[in-house]
C-alpha positions in Angstrom: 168.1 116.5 -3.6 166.2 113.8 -1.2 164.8 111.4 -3.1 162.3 110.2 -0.4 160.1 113.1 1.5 160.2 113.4 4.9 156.4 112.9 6.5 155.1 112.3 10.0 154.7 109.3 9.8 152.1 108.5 13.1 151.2 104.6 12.8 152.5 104.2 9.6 155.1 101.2 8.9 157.9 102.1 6.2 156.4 99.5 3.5 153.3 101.3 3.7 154.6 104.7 2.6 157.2 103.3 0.3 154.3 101.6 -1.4 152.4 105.3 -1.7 155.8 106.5 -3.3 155.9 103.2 -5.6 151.7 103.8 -6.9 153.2 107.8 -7.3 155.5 106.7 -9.7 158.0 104.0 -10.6 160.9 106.5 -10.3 161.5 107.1 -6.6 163.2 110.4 -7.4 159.7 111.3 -9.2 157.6 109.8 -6.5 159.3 112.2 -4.2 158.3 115.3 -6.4 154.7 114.1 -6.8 154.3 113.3 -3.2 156.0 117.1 -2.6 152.8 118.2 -4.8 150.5 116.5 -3.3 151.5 117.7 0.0 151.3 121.4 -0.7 148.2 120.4 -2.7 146.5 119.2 0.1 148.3 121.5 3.0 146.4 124.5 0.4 143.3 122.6 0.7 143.1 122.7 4.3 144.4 126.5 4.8 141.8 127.4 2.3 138.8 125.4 4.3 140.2 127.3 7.7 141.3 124.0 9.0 143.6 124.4 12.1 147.4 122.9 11.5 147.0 122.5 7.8 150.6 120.8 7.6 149.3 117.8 9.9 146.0 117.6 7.9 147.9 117.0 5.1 150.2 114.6 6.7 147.2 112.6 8.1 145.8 112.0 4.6 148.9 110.8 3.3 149.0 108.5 5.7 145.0 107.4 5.6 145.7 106.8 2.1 149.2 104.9 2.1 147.8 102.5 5.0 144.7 101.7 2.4 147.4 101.0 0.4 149.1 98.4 2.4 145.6 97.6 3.4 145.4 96.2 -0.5 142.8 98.8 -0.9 142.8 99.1 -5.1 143.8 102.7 -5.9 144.3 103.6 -8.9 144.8 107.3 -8.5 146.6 107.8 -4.8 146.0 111.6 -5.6 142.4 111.7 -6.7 141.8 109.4 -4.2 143.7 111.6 -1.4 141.5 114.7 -2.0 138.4 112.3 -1.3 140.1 111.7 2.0 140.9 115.1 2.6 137.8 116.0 2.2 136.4 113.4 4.7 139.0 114.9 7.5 138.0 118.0 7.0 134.6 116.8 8.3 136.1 115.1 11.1 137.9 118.1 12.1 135.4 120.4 11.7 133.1 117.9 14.2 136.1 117.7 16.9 135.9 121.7 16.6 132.4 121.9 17.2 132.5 119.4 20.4 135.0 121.0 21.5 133.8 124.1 21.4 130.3 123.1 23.3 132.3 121.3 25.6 133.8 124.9 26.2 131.3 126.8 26.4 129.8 124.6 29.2 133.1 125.0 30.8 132.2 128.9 30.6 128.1 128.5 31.6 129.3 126.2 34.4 132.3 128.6 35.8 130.8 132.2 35.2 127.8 133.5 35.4 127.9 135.5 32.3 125.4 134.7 29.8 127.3 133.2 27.1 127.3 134.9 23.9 129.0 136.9 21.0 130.9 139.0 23.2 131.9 136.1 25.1 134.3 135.1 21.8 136.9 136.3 23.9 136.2 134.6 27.2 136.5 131.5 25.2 139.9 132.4 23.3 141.1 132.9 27.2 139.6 129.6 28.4 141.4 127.7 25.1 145.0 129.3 26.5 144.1 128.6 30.4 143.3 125.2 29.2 146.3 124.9 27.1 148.2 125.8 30.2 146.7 123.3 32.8 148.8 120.0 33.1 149.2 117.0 30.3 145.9 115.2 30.0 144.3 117.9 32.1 143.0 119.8 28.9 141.0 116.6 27.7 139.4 115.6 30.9 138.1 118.9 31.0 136.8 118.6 27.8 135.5 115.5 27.8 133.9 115.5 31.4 131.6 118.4 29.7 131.1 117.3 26.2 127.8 115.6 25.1 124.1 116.0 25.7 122.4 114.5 28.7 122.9 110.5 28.4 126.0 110.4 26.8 127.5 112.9 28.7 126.6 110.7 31.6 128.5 107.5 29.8 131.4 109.9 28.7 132.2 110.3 32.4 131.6 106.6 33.4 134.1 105.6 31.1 136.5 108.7 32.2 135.8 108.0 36.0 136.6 104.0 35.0 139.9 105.2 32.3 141.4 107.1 35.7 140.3 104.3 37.7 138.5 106.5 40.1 134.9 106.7 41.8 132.7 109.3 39.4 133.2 111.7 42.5 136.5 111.7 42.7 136.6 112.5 38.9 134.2 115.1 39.7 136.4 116.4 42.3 139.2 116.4 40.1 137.4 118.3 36.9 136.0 120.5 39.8 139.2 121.4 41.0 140.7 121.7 37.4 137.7 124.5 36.8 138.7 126.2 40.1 142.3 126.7 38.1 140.5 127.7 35.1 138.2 130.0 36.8 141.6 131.5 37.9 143.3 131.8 34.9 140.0 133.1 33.0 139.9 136.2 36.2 143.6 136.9 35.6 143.7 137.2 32.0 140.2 138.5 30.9 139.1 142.3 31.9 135.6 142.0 34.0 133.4 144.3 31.7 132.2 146.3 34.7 135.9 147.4 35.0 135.9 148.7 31.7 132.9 150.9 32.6 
């Protein structure tokens, strides 16, 4: 048996998770179990709450917490403690959902004229694949060029027109002609309701 679990260990130094192990328990062979629990504890947390990629939820609050560990950050029960966290993320991930989602269906309002609605829950499955499909970093632009209300909208593409290091209508160009490849996609692989008629 492995004594030390394997994690994704994004941004996180070595001392910092061997210190998690170390506040699990003394016994590294123990610590391993425990963390093992945690893990599923918290990978069943995040299934239950319908949290996309419950695996990498889990692994993000492991590492939240072992970082607060190396931090110094006074713990004095990492697994307690990591449910708080977990709970936290689950917030933050429900919030990126939401964005994204608006940002989507603006995506949608702006590229078809269809109204938007409950039978549109497909048109926006569609536009999630097309948009998984469209080239690295593409997705995001996209997303971000349409998130936001009104004035931040309006910063969120001054800062992506000056993160490309382009005019704002080039970048406008660009999400343009990234929509024209969506619009595409969203035709080929979505019926037109007056063709099921």
């Amino acid at each position: 048996m492995e004594a030390v679990p394997k994690t994704k260990m994004h941004g996180l130094t070595e001392a910092a998770f061997r210190s998690l192990l170390a506040r699990l328990d003394n016994d590294l062979v123990r610590a391993g179990e425990r963390y093992r629990r945690l893990h599923h504890k918290l990978a069943k947390f995040f299934t239950y709450e319908g949290a996309g990629a419950p695996e990498d939820c889990a692994d993000e609050v492991i590492n939240r917490v072992a970082r607060r560990l190396e931090e110094g950050e006074p713990i004095l029960d990492p697994e307690r403690y990591a449910l708080g966290v977990a709970r936290l993320l689950f917030k933050e991930v429900m919030q990126r959902q939401r964005t994204t989602r608006a940002a989507l269906v603006e995506v949608l309002r702006q590229s078809s004229p269809v109204a938007v609605s409950h039978a549109a829950e497909a048109r926006i499955a569609a536009l999630e694949a097309c948009l998984d499909r469209l080239p690295p970093g593409a997705r995001d632009l996209v997303i971000r060029y349409y998130q936001g209300e009104r004035s931040a909208k309006i910063e969120e593409r001054k800062a992506l027109a000056a993160e490309h290091n382009i005019p704002p209508n080039a970048l406008r160009n660009r999400v343009f002609r990234l929509r024209e490849k969506l619009e595409q996609c969203l035709e080929a692989s979505t019926p037109r309701q007056d063709a099921a008629k």
